[in-house]
DSSP file (Angstrom, degrees, kcal/mol; ACC not computed):
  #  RESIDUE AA STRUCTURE BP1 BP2  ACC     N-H-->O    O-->H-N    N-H-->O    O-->H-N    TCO  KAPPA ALPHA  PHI   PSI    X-CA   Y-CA   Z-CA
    1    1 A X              0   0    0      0, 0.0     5,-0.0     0, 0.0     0, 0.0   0.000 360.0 360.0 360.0 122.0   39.2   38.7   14.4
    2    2 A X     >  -     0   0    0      1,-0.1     4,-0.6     4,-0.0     3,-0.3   0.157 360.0 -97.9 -43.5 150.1   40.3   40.2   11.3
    3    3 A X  T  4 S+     0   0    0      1,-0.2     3,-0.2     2,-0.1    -1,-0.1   0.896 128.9  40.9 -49.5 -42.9   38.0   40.1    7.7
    4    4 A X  T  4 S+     0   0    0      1,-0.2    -1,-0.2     3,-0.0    -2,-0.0   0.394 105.6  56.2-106.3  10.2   39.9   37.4    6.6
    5    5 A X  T  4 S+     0   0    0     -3,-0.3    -1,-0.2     2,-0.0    -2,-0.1   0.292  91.6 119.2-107.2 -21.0   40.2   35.3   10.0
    6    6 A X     <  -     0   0    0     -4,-0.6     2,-0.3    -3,-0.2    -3,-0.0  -0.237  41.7-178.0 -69.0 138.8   36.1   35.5    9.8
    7    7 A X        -     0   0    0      2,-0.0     2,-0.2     0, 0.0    -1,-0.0  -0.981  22.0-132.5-149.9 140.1   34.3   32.6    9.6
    8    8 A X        -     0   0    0     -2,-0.3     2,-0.6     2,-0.0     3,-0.1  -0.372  22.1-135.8 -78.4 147.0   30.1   31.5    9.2
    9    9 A X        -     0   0    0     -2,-0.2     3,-0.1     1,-0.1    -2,-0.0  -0.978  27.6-167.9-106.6  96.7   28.8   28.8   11.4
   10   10 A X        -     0   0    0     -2,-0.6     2,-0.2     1,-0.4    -1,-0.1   0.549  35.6 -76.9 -84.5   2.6   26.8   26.7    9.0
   11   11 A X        -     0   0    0     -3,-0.1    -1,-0.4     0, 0.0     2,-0.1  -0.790  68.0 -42.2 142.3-175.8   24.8   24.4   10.5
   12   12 A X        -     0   0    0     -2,-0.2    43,-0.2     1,-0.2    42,-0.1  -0.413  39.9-176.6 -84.9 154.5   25.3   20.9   12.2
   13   13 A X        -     0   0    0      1,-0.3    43,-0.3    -2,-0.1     2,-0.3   0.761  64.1 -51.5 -88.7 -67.3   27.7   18.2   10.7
   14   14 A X        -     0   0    0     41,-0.2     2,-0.8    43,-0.1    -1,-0.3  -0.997  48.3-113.6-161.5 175.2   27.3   15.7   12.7
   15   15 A X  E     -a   57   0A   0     41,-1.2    43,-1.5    -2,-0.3     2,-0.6  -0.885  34.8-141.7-109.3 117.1   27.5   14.8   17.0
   16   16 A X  E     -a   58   0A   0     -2,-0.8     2,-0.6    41,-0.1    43,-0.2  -0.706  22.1-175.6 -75.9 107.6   30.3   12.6   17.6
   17   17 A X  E     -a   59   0A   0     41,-1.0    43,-2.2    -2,-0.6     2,-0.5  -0.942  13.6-151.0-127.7 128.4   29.5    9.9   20.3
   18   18 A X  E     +a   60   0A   0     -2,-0.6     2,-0.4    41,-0.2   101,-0.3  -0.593  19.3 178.9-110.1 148.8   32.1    7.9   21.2
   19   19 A X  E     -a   61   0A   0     41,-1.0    43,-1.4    -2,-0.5     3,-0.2  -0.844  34.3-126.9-125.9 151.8   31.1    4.3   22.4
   20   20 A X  S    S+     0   0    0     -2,-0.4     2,-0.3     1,-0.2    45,-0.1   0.707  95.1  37.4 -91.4  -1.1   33.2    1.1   23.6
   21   21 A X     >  -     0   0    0      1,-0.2     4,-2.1     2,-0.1     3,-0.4  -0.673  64.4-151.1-153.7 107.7   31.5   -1.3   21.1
   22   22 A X  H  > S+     0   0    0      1,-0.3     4,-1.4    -2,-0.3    -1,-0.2   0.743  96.8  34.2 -49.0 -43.5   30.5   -0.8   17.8
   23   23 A X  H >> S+     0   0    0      1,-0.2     4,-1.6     2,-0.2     3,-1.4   0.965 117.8  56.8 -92.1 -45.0   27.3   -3.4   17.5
   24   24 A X  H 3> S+     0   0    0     -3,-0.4     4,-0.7     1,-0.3    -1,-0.2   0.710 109.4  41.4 -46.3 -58.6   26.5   -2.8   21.1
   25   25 A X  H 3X S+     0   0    0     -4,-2.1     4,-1.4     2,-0.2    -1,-0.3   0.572 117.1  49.1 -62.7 -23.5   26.1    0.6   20.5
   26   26 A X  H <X S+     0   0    0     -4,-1.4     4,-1.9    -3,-1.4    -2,-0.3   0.842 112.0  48.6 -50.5 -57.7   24.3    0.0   17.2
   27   27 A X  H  X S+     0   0    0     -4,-1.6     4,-1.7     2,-0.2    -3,-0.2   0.778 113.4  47.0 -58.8 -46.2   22.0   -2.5   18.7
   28   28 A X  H  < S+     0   0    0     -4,-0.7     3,-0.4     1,-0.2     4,-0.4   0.952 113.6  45.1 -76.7 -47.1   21.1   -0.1   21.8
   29   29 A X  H ><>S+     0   0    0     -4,-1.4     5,-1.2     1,-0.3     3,-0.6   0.822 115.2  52.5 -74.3 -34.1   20.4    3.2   19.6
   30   30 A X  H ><5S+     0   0    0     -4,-1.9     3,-2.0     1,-0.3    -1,-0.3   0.951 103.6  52.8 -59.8 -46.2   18.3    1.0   17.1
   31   31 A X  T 3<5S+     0   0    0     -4,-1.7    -1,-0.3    -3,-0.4    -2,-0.2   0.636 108.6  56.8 -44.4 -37.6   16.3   -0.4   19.9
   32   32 A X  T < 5S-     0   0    0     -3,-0.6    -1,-0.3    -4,-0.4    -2,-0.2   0.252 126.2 -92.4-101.5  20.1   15.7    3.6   20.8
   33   33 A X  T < 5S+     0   0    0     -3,-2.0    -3,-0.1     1,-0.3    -2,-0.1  -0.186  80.6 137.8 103.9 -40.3   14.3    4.5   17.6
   34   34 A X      < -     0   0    0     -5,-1.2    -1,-0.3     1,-0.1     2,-0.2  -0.334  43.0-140.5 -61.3 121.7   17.4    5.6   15.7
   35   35 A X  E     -B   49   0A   0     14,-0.6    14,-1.2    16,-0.1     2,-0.2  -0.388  17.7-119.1 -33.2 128.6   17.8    4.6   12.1
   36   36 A X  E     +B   48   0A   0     -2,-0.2    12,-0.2    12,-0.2     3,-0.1  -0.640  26.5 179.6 -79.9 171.3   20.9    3.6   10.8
   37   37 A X  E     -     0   0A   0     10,-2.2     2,-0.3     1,-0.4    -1,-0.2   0.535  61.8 -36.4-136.7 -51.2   22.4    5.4    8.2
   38   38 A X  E     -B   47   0A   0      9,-1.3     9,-2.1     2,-0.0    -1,-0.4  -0.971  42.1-142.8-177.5 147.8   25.9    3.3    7.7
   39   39 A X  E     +B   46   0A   0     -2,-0.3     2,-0.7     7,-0.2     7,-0.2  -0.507  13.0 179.8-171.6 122.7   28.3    1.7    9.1
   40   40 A X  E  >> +B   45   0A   0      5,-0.7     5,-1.6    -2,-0.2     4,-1.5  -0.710   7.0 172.4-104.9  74.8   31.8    1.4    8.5
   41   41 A X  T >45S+     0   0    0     -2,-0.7     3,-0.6     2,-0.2    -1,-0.2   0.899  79.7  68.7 -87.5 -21.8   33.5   -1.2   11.3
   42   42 A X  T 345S+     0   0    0      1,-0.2    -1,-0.2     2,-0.1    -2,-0.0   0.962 112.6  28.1 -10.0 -67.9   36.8   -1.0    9.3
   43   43 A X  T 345S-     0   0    0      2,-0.1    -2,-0.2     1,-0.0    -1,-0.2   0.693 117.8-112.6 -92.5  -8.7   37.2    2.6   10.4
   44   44 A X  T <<5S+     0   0    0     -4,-1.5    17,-1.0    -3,-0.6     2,-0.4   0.845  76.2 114.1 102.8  35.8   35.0    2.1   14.1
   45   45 A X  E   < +B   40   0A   0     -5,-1.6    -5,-0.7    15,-0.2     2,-0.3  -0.951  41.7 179.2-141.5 159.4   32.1    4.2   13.1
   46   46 A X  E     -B   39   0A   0     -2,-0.4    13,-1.7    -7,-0.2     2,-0.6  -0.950  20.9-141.5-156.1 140.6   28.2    4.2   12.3
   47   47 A X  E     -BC  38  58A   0     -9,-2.1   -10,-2.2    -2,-0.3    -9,-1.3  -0.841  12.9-157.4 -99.5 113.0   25.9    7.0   11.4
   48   48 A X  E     -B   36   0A   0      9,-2.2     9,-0.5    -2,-0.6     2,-0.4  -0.873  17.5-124.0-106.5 151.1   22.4    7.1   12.8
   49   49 A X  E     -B   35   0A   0    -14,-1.2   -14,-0.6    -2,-0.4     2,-0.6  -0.703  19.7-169.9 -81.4 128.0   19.7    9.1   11.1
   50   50 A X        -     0   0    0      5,-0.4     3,-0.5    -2,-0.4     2,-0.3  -0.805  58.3 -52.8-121.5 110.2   17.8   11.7   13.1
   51   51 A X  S    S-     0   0    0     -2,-0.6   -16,-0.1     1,-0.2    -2,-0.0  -0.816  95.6 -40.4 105.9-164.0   15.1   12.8   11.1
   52   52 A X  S    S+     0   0    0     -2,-0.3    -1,-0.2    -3,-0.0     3,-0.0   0.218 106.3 113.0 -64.1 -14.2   14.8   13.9    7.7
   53   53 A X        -     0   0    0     -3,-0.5     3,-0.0     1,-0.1    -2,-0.0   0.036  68.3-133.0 -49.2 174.8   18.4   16.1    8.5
   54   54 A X  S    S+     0   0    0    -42,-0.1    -4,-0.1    -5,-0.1    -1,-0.1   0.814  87.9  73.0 -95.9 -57.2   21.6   15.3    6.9
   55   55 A X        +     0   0    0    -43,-0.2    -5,-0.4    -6,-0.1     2,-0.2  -0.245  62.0 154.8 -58.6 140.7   23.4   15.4   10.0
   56   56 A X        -     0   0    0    -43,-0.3   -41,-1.2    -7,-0.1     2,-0.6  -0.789  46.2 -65.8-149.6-176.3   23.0   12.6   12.6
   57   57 A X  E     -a   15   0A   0     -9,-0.5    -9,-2.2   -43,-0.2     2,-1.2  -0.714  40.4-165.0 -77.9 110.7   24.7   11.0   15.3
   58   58 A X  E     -aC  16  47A   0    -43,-1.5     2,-1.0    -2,-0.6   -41,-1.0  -0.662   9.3-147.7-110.0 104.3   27.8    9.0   14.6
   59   59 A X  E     -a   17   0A   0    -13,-1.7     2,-0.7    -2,-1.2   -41,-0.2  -0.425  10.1-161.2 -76.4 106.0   29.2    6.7   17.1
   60   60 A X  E     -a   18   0A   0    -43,-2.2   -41,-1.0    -2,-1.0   -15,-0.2  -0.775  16.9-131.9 -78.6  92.3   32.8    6.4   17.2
   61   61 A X  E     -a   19   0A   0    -17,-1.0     2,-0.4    -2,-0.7   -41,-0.2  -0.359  23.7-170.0 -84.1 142.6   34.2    3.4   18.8
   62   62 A X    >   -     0   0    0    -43,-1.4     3,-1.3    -2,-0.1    -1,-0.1  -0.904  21.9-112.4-125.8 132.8   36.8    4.5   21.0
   63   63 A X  T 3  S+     0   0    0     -2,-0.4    -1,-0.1     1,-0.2   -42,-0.1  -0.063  98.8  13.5 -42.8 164.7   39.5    1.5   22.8
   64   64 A X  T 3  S+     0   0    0      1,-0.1     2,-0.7   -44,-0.1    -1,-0.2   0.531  84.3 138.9  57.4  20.9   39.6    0.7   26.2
   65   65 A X    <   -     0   0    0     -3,-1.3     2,-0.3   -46,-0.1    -1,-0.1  -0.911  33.3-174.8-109.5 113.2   35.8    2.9   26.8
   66   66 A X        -     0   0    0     -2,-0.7     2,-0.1    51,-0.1   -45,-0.0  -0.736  40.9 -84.3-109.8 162.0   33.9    0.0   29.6
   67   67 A X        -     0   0    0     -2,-0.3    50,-0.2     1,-0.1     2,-0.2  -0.422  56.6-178.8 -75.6 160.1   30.7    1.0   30.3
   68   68 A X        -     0   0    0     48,-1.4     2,-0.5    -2,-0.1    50,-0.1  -0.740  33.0 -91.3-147.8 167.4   30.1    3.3   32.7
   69   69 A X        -     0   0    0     -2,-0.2     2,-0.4    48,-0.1    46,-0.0  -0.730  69.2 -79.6 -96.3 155.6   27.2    5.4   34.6
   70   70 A X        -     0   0    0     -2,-0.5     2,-0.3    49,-0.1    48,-0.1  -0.429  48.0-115.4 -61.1 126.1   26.5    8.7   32.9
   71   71 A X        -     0   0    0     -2,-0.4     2,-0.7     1,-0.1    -1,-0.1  -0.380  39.6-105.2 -68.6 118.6   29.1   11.1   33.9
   72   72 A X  S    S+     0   0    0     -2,-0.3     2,-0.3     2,-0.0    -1,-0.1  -0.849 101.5   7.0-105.7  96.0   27.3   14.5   36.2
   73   73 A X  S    S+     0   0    0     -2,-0.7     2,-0.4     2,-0.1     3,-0.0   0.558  92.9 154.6-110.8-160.1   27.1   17.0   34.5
   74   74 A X        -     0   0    0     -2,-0.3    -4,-0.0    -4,-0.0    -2,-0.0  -0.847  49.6 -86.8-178.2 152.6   28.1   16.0   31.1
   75   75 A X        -     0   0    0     -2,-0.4     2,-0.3     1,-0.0    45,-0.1   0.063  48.2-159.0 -40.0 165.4   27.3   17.4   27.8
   76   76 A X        -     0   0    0     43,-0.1     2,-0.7     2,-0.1    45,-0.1  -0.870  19.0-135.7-164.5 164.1   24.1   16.2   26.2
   77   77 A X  E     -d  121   0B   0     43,-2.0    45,-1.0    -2,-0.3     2,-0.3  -0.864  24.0-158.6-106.1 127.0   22.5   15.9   22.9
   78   78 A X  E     -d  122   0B   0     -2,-0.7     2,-0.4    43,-0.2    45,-0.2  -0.910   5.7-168.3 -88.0 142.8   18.5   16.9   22.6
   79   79 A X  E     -d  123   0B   0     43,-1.6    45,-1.3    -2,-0.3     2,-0.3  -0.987  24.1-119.2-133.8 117.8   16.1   15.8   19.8
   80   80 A X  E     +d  124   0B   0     -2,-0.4     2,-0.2    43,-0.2    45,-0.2  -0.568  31.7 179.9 -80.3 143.1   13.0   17.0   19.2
   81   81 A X        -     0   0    0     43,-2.6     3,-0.2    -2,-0.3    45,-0.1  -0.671  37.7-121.0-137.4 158.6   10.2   14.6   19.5
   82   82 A X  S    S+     0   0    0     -2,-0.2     2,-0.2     1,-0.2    44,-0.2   0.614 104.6  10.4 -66.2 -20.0    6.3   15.4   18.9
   83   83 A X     >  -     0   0    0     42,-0.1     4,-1.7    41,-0.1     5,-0.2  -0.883  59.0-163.4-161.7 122.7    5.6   14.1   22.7
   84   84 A X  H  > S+     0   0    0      1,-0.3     4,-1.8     2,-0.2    18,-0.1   0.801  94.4  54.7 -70.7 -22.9    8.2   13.5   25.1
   85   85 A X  H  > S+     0   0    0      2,-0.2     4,-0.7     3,-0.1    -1,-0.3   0.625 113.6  47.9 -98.7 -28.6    5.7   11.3   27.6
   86   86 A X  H  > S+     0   0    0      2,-0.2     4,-1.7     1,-0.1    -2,-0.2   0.640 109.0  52.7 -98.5   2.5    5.0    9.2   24.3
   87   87 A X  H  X S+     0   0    0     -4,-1.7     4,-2.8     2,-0.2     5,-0.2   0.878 104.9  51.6 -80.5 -45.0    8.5    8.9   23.6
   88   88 A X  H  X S+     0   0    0     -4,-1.8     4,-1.0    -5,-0.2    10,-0.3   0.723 108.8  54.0 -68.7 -21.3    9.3    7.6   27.0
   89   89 A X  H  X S+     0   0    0     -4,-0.7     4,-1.4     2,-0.2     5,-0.4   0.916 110.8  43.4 -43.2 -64.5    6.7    5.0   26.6
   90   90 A X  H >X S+     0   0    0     -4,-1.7     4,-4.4     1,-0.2     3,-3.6   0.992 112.0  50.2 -53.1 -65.1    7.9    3.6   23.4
   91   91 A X  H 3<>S+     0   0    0     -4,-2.8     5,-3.0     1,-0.3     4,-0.4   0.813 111.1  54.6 -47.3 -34.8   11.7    3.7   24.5
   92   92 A X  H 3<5S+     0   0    0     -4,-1.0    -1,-0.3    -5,-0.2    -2,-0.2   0.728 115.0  40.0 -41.8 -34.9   10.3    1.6   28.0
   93   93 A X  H <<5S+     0   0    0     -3,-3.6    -2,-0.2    -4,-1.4    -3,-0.1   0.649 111.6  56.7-104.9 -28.0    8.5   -1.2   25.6
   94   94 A X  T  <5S-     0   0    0     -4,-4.4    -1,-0.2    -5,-0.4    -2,-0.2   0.762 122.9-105.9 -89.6   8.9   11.6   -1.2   23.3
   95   95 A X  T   5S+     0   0    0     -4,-0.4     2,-0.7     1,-0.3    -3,-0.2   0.452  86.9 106.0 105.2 -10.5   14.1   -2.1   26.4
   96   96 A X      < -     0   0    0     -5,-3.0    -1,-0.3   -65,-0.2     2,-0.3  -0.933  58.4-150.4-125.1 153.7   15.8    0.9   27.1
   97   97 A X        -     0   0    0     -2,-0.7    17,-0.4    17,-0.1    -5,-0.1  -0.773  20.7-107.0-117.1 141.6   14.6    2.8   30.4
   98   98 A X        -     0   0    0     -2,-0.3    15,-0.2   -10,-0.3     3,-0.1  -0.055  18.4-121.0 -52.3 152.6   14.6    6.4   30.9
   99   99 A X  S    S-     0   0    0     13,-2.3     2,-0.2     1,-0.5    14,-0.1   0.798  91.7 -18.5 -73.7 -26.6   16.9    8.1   32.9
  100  100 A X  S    S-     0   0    0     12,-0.1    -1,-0.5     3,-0.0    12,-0.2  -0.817  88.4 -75.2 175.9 150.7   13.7    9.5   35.1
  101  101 A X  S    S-     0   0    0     -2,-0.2   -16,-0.1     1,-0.1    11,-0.0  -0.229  75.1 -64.8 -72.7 167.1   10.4    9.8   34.5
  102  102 A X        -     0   0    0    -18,-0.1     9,-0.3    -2,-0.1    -1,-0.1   0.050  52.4-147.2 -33.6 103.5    9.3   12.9   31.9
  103  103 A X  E     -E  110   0B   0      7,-1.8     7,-1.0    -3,-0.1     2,-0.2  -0.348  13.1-118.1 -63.4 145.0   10.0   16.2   33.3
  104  104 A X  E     -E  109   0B   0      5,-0.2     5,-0.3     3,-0.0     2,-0.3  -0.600  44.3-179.6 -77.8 170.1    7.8   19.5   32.5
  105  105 A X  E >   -E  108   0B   0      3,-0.9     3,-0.7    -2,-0.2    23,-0.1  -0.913  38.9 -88.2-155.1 151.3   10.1   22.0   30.8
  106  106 A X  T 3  S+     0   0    0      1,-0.3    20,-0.0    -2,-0.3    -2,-0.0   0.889 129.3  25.6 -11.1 -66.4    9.8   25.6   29.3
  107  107 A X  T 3  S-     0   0    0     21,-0.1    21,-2.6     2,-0.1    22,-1.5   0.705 132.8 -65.9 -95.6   1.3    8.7   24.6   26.2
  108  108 A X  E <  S-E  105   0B   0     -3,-0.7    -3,-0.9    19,-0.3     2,-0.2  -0.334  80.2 -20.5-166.5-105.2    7.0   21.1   27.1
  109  109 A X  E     -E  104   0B   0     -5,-0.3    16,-1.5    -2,-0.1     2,-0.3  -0.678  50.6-175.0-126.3 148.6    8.0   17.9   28.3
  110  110 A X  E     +EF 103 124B   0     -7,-1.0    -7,-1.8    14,-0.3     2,-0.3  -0.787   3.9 176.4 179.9 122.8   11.5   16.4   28.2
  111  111 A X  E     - F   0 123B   0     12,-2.3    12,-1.1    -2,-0.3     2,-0.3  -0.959  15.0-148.6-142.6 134.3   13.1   12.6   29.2
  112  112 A X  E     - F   0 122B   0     -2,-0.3   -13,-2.3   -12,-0.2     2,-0.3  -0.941  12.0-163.6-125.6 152.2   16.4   11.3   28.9
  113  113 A X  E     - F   0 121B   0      8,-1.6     8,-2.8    -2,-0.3     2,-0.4  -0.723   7.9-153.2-116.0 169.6   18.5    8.2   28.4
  114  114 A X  E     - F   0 120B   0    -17,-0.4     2,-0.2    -2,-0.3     6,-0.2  -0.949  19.2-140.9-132.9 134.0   22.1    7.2   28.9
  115  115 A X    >   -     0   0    0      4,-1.6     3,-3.9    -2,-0.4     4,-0.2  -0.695  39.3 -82.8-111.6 172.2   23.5    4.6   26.9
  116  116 A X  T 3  S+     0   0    0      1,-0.3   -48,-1.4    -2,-0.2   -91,-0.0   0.525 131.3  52.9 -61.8  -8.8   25.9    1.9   28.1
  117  117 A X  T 3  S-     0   0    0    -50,-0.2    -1,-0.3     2,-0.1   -48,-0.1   0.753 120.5-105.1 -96.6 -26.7   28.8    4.3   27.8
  118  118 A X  S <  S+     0   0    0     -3,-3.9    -2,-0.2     1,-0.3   -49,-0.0   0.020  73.7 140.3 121.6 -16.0   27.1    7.3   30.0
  119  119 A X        -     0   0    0   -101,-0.3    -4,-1.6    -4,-0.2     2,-0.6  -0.160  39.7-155.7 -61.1 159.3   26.3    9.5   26.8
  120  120 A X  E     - F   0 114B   0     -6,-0.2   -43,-2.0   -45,-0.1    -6,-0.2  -0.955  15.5-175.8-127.5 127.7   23.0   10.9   27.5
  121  121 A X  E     -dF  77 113B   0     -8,-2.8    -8,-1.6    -2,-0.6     2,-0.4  -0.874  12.8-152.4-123.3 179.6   20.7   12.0   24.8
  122  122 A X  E     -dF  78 112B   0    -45,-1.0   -43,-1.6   -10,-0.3     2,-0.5  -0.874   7.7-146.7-149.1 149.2   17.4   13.6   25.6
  123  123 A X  E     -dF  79 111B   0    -12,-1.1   -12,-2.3    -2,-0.4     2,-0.4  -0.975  22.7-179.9-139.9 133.9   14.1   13.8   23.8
  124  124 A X  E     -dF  80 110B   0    -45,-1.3   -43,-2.6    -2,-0.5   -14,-0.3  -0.972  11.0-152.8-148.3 136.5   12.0   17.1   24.2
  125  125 A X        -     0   0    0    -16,-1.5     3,-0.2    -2,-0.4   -43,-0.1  -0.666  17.0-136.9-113.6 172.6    8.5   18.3   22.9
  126  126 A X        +     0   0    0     -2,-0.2     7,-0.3   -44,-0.2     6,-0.3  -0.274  59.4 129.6-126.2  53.1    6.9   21.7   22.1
  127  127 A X  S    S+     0   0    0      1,-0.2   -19,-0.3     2,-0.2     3,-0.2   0.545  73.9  38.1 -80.2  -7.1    3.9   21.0   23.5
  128  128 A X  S    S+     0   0    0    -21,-2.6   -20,-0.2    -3,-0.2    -1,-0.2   0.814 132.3  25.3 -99.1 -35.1    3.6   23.8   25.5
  129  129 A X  S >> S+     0   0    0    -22,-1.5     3,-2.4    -4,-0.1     4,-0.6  -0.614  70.5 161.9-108.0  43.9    5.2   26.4   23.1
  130  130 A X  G >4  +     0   0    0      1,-0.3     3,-0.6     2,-0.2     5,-0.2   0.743  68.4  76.0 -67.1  -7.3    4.4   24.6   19.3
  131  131 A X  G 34 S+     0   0    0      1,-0.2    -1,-0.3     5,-0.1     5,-0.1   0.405 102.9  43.6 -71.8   8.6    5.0   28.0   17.6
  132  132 A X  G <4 S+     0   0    0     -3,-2.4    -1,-0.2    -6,-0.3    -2,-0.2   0.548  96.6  90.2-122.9 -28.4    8.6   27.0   18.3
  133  133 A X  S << S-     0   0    0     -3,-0.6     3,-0.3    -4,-0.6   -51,-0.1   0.258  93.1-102.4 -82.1-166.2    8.7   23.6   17.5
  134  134 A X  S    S+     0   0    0      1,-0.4     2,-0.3     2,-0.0    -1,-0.1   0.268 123.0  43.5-115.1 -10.9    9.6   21.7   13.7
  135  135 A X              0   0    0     -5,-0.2    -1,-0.4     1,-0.1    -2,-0.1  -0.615 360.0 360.0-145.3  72.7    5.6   21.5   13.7
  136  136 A X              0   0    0     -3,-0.3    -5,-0.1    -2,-0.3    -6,-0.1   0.314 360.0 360.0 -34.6 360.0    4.0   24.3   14.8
């Protein structure tokens, strides 16, 4: 690639997840901790907040998407949490059940969930490794 073909990778915008029903999908992600941010059903989208970032996860409702089991392997989006084993507690009490219980991992702990559409997101600590983590 040429000087003038060159291009910087700045950071995230935002993770596009497309879902078959806007409120459905709203309802589930609130239930799992996710703010909302906005949400636009004119144009089929809603922005949840993760974090103090700008960037979040925006669910795109896409036609003719029925629910489904999560597709193996599929992509997935992680989020760092402070404790992955107290995350998977809360998300159990709020109604949505984990995919499996909490796995060890490198850098901690790690559990994930699938929402009605098969995306899978994943919640992950740095309990083992915190010099690595958003909290050292």
């Amino acid at each position: 690639m040429s000087d003038d073909e060159s291009y910087e990778l700045l950071g995230f915008d935002n993770v596009l997840v497309p879902v078959g029903d806007l409120g459905e999908a709203v309802a589930f992600y609130e239930r799992a901790g996710f703010p909302l941010e906005f949400r636009l059903d004119e144009a089929g989208i809603a922005l949840l907040k993760v974090g103090g970032e700008t960037p979040g996860i925006l669910l795109r409702h896409e036609e003719g998407l029925g629910h489904r089991p999560p597709p193996w392997p599929s992509a997935r989006v992680w989020l760092e949490v402070p404790d992955a084993r107290a995350a998977a507690r809360a998300l159990r009490e709020a109604g949505v059940e984990p995919l499996d219980e909490p796995s060890a991992v490198v850098t901690g702990w790690a559990v994930e969930i699938a929402d009605p559409w098969g995306n899978v997101v994943g919640f992950t600590d740095y309990t083992k490794r915190p010099e690595l983590g958003r909290r050292p």
